[in-house]
C-alpha positions in Angstrom: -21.2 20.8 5.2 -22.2 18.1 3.9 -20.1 14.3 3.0 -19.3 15.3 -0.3 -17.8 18.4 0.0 -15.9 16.7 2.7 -14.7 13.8 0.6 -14.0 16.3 -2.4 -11.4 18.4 -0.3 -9.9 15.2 0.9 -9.6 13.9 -2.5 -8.1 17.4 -4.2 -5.4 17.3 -1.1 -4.2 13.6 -1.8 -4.5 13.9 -5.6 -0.4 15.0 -6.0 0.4 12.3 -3.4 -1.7 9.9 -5.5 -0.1 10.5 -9.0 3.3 10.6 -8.1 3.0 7.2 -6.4 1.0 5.7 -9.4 3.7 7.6 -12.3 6.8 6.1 -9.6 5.2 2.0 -9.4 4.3 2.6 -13.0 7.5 3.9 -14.7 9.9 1.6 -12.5 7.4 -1.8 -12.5 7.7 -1.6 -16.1 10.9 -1.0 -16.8 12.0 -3.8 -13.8 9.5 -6.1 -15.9 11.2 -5.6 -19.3 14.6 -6.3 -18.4 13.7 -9.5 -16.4 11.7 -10.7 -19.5 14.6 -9.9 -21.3 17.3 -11.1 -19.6 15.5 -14.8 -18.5 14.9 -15.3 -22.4 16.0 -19.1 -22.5 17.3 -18.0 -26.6 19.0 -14.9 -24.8 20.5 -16.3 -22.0 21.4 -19.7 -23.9 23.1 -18.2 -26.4 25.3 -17.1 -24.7 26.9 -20.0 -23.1 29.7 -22.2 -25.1 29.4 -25.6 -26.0 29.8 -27.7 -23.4 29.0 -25.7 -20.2 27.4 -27.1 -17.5 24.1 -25.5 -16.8 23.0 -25.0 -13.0 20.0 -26.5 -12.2 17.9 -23.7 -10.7 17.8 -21.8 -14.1 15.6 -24.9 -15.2 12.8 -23.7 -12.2 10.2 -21.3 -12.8 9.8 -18.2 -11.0 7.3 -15.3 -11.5 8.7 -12.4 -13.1 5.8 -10.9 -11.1 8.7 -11.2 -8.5 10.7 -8.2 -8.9 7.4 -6.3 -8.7 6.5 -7.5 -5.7 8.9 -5.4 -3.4 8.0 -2.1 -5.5 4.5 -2.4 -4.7 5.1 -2.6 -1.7 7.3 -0.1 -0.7 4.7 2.4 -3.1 2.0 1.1 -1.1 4.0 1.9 2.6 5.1 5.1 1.4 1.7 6.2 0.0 0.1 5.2 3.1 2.7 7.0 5.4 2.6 10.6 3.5 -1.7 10.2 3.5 -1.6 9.7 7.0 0.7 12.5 8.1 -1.1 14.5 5.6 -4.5 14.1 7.6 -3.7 13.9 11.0 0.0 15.0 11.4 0.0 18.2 9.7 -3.1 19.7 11.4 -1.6 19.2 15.0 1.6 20.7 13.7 -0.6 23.6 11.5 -2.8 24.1 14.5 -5.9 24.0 12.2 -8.1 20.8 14.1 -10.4 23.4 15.5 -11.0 25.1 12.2 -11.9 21.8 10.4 -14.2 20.5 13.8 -16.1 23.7 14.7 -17.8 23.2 11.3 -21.7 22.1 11.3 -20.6 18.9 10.8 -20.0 15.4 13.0 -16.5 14.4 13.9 -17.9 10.9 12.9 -18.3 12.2 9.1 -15.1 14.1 8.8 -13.4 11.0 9.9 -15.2 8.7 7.8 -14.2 10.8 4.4 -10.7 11.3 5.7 -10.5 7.2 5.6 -12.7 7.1 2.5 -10.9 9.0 0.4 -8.0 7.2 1.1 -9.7 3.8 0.4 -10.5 5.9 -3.3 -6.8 6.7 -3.3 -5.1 3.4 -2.8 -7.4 1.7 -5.4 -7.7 4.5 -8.3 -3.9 5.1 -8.1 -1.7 1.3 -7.3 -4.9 -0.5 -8.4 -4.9 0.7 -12.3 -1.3 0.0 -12.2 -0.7 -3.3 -11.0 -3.6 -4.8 -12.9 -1.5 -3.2 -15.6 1.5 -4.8 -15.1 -0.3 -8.1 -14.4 -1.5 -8.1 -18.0 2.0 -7.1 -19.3 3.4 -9.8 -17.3 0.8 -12.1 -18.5 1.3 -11.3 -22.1 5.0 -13.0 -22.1 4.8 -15.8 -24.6 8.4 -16.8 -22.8 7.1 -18.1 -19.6 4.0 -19.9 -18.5 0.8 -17.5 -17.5 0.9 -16.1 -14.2 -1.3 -17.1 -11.3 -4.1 -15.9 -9.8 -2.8 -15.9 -6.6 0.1 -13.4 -7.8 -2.7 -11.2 -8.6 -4.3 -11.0 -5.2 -0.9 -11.1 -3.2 -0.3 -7.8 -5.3 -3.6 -6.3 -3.8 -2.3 -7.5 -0.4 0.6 -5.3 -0.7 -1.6 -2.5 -1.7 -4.2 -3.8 1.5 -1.0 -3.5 3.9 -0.5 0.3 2.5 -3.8 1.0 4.3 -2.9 -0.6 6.9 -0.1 1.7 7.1 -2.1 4.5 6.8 -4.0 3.8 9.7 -1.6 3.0 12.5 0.0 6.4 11.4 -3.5 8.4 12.1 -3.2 6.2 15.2 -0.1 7.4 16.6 -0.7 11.0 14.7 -3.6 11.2 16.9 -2.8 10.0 20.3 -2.1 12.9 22.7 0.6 10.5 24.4 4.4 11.3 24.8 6.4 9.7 22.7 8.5 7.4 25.1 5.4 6.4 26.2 2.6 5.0 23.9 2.6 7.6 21.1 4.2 5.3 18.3 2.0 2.3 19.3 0.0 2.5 15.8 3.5 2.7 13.5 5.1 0.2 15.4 1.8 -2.4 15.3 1.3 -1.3 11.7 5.1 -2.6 11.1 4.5 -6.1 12.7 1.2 -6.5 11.0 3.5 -6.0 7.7 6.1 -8.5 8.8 3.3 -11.3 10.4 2.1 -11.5 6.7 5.6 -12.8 4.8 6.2 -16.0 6.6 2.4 -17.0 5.9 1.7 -19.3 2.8 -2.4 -19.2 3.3 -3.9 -16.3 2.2 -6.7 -16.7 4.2 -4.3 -16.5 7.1 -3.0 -13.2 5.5 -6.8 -11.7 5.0 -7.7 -12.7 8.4 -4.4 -11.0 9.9 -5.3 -8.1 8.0 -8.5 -8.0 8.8 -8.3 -8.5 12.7 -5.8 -5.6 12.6 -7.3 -3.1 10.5 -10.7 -3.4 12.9 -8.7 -3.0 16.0 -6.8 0.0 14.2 -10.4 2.0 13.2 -11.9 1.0 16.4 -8.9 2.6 18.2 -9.1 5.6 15.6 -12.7 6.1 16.1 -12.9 6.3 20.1 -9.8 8.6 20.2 -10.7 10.8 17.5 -14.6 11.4 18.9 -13.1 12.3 22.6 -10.1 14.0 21.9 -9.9 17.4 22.8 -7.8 19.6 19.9 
């Protein structure tokens, strides 16, 4: 069997998984961003005040409207992350079918690496599209000033902490250890990789959290995977 077959199948099976998160961020980011356009319209809000009243002084600042996004993504990204990975190595435990998928002529090495692949594909055909979407919609406001750059890559961030999601639940999906033992190890460092990121400002810090975590995930993935007996 060769890669491409592999990463086909893999791609068919997350292609419902992949939509629904993409029409959910979609239909939700855009209406969250047309009501905050609307309702922090200086001539709409304004207007609505009487002579006279005393204005506070936070309306004055400027926040991005990218904002109320922000959490969405997210959440899309966790979720899409969580089903993928009990999708590949949760249900087969459960279904029994490992040895079918194995006993193939083919390396556990490659069926691993199209597993994570096509998830790679997943996450960046389906929240990719869609936030660069609703960066340009955002962008295209003639009320407030241009958004930044770094608005655009802290939305690929969230999307980069999906994966990250993703692979601490193969982790734990494929550890043969009990549960009050070691088990949820990959969810539960998954989750504080998540929460490390908020209180950084550098998003080099961020990338290089990311990045440390997501090697010692794979490498983790890899060796357990290749010696495990299913």
């Amino acid at each position: 069997m060769r890669f491409s077959t592999l990463l086909y199948k893999e791609l068919r099976e997350c292609l419902p998984w992949m939509l629904l998160a993409a029409i959910v961020l979609l239909t939700l980011g855009s209406f969250f961003l047309r009501e905050q356009i609307h309702y922090r319209n200086p001539s709409w809000y304004y207007s609505r005040l009487s002579p006279g009243t005393i204005v506070e002084s936070h309306l004055f600042t400027y926040s991005s409207i990218l904002g109320v996004t922000g959490p969405l993504l997210l959440l899309s990204s966790i979720g899409l992350g969580l089903v993928l990975g009990i999708r590949h190595f949760w249900i087969p435990n459960f279904t029994r079918t490992w040895p079918f998928l194995l006993h193939r002529s083919v390396r556990r090495k490659t069926i691993l690496t199209a597993k994570l692949v096509a998830t790679t594909i997943a996450f960046v055909l389906c929240l990719g599209p869609v936030w660069i979407g609703l960066y340009w919609y955002a962008c295209r406001s003639t009320i407030f000033p241009p958004q930044t750059l770094k608005n655009f890559i802290e939305g690929w961030i969230f999307i980069i902490l999906g994966l990250v999601t993703y692979l601490g639940t193969a982790l734990s999906g494929l550890s043969s250890a009990k549960w009050y033992t070691t088990k949820i190890f990959g969810l539960v460092f998954a989750a504080v990789v998540i929460f490390m990121t908020f209180p950084q400002c550098s998003l080099f810090r961020i990338s290089a959290v990311i990045a440390a975590s997501a090697a010692i995930l794979l490498s983790q993935i890899f060796q357990i995977f290749g010696r495990r007996e299913f």
